[in-house]
N, C-alpha and C positions, 0 to 999 in steps of 0.2 A: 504494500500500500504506500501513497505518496508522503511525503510531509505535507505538513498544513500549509506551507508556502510557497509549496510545489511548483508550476505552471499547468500541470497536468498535459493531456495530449489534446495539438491544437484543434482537431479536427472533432474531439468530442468537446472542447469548451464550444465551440462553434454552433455545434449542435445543440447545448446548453442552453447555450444563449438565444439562440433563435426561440427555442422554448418560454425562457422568461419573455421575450418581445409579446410573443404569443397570447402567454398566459396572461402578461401585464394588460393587452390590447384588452383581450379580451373580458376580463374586470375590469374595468373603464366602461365599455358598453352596455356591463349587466348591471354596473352602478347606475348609468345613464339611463336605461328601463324602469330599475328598481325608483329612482327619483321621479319618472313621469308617470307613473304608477301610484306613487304617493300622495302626487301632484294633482290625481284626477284627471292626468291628461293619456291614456292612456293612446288615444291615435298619435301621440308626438311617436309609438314606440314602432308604427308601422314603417316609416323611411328605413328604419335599421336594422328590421328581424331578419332579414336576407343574409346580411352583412355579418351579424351573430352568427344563425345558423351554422354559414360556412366554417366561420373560425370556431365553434364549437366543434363541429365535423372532425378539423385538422386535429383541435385537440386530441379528441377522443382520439384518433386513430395516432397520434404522436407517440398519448399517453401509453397505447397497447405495444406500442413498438419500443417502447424502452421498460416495460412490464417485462416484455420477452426476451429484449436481451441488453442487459443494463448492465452489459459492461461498459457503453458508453458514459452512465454517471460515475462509474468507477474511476474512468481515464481522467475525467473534467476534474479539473483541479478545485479544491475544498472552498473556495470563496465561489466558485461558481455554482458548486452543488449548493451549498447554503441561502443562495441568494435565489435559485429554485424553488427549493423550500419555504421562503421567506413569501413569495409569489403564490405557490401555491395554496399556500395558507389563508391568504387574501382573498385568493379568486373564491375557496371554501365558502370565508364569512360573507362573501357577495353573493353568492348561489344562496345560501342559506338564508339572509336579508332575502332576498330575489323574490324566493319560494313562499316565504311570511305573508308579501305583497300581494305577490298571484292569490293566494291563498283567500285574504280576506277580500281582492278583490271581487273571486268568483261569488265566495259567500254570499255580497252585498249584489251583485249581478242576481243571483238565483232566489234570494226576497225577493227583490224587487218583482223580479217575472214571474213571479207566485202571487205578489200583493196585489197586482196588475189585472192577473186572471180572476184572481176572485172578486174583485169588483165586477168586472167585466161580465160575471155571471150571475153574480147579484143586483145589478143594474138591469138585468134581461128582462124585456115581459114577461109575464107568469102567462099561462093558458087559461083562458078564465070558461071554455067550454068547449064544447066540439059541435060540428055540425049535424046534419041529417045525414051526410057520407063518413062521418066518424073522423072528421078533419080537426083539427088543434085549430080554432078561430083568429088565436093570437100565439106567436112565440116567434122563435129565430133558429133559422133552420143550420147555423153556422156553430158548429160545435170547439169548444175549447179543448185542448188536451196537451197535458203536461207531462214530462217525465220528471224522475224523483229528484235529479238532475239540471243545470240546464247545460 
């Protein structure tokens, strides 16, 4: 193993580092979500979800590739691996903030389109009789239907 002040090998700091760029990028964005989400502005976060997505994609597939064979964190010398660490740790409390937001946001989505239908149903005419052909005189022939979900 290196010393701590090693350089390590260029070609895995490289790779290292590409990584923090990444991972840094990419917390920044899901801060920037997580805030327009806070915000109640939740269309601010459609210009960007492309843009996440992608660099979500790379992670994921970065992360697998050095799951498999990590001897490239090995080579990368100790301030690089650290500073990895330091990154991924962030990106962590960002997802996790992230997930809080989404979360109560859906909540407050799925009241709402439940308070919505039940007015909507309890506003409806009643039937107040039927005809000589067994016809409903008065109602709405346009049915509500929810899942438990939205």
């Amino acid at each position: 193993m290196s010393a701590p002040d090693a350089p390590g090998d260029a070609a895995a700091n490289e790779r290292v580092e590409q990584l923090i760029v990444l991972t840094d990028r990419l917390t920044a964005m899901i801060r920037q979500e997580t805030a327009a989400f806070e915000a109640r502005r939740p269309q601010d976060v459609a210009a960007t979800v492309g843009e996440t997505a992608r660099l979500a994609n790379i992670y994921r597939l970065e992360s697998a590739r050095l799951k498999q064979d990590s001897s490239v964190l090995r080579a990368a010398a100790d301030g690089r691996r650290k500073a990895l660490v330091i990154a991924t740790r962030a990106f962590d409390s960002a997802l996790t903030r992230h997930g809080q937001v989404l979360e109560a946001a859906r909540t407050i989505t799925e009241g709402l389109v439940h308070a919505i239908a039940k007015e909507v149903v309890a506003n409806r005419a009643k039937p107040v009789g039927y005809t000589s052909r067994a016809r409903s005189t008065l109602g709405d022939s346009v049915a509500v239907t929810l899942n438990s979900r939205a």
